[in-house]
N, C-alpha and C positions, 0 to 999 in steps of 0.2 A: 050772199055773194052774187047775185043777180043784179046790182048797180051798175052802175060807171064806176065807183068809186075802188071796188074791187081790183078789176084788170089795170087799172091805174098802177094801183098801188104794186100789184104783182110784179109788172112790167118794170117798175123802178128800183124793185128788191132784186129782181133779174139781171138788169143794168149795171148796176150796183156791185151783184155779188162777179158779173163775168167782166166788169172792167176791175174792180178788187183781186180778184183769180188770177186773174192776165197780169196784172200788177204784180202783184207776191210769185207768181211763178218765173215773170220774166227778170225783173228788176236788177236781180244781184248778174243776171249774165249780159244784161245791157252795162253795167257798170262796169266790168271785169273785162269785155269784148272791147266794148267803144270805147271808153274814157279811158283806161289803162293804158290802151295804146296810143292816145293824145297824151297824158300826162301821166304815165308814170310816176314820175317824184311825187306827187299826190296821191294816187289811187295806187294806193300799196294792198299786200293783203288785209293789213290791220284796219286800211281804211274802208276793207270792203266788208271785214268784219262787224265794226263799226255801224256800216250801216246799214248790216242786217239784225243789227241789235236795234240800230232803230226804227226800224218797220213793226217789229215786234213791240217797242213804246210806244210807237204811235198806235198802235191797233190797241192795247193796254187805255191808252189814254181817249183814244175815239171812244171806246168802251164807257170807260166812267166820266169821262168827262163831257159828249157829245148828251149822255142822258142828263149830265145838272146842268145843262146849256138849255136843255130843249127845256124845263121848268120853268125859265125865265123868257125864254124867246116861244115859246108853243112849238108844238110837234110838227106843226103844219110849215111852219115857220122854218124851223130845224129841216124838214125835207125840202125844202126849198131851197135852201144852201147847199145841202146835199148837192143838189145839180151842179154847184162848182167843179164838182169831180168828173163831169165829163168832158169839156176843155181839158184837164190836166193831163188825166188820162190818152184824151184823142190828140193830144200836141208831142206826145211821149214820143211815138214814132220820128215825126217832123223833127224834131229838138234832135236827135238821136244823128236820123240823119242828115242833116246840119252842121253837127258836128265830124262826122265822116267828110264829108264835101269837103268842108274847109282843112280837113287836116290833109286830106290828098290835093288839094289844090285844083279840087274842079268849082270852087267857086271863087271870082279875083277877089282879090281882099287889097287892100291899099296900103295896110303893112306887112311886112313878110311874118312876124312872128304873130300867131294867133293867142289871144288871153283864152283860154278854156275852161277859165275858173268861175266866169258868170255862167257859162252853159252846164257845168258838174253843180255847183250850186241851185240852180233851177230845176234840174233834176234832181236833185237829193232830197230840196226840201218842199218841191211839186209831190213827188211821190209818197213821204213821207205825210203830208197834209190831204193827198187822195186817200191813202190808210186807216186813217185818220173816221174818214167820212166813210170807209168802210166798215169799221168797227163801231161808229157811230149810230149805222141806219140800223143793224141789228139789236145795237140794245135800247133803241126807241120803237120799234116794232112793234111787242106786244103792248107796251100803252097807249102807240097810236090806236091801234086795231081795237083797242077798245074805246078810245077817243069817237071813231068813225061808227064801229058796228053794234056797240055796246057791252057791256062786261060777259053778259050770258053766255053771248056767244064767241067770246074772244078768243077761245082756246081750239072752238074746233076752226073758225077761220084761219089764224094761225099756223095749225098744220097744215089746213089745206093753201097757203101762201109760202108753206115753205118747200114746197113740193119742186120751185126752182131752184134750191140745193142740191137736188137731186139729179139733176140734169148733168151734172159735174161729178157725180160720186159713179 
């Protein structure tokens, strides 16, 4: 653990797990606050239920599917996509309020009726495909770690790289 390649790596499983965190904890009441109040006829409860079911798929599917991705792309490869999920994540706020702005009409728009169906879509399926890449860097983890550090020592690296879990618990 004495490399560069180490704190690297921490620091991106850090990243990761507190833009993930922040995500699943805020998402369903960014959905329910903001959009509800733009578009009702769409964000009903069922729709919110919806797509709390699908945060849950996506982290289901970042899981097994982000580890048969990394076989064919390399692990290195796969965390490096990973980084998409900070744009997505750091736009979430912005998108959010954006949508606020325009529905109180602090920013001029050139038609009066706003579409809010690109901006709920954006978020739906931004957030869902951050999830995604949440549930993804943890089940590429221990085989990067042994990719980088070697098998021997992969398990007590490991614990001691996940000690950024714990910062949350």
């Amino acid at each position: 653990t004495n490399t560069t390649q180490f704190p690297l790596l921490w620091l991106a499983v850090f990243g990761n797990a507190t833009g993930g965190l922040a995500l699943l904890s805020s998402s369903k009441l960014m959905l329910t606050d903001i959009f509800a109040g733009v578009a009702p006829d769409i964000v009903t409860p069922a729709f919110s239920t919806g797509y709390v079911s699908a945060l849950g798929l996506g982290m289901s599917a970042g899981r097994f599917g982000w580890s048969a991705m990394s076989d064919l792309l390399g692990r290195k490869q796969s965390y490096a996509l990973f980084g998409l999920g900070i744009p997505i994540v750091g736009m979430t706020p912005y998108l959010c309020h954006t949508v606020v702005d325009l529905a109180s009409g602090g920013v001029t728009t050139s038609c009066p009726e706003v579409n809010f169906w690109p901006y709920l879509m954006t978020f739906y399926t931004g957030s869902v495909l951050a999830i995604t890449f949440y549930g993804g860097v943890f089940s590429i983890l221990p085989a990067y770690i042994a990719d980088l550090f070697g098998q021997k020592h992969a398990g007590a690296i490991h614990g001691k790289g996940k000690c950024n879990n714990s910062i949350f618990i």
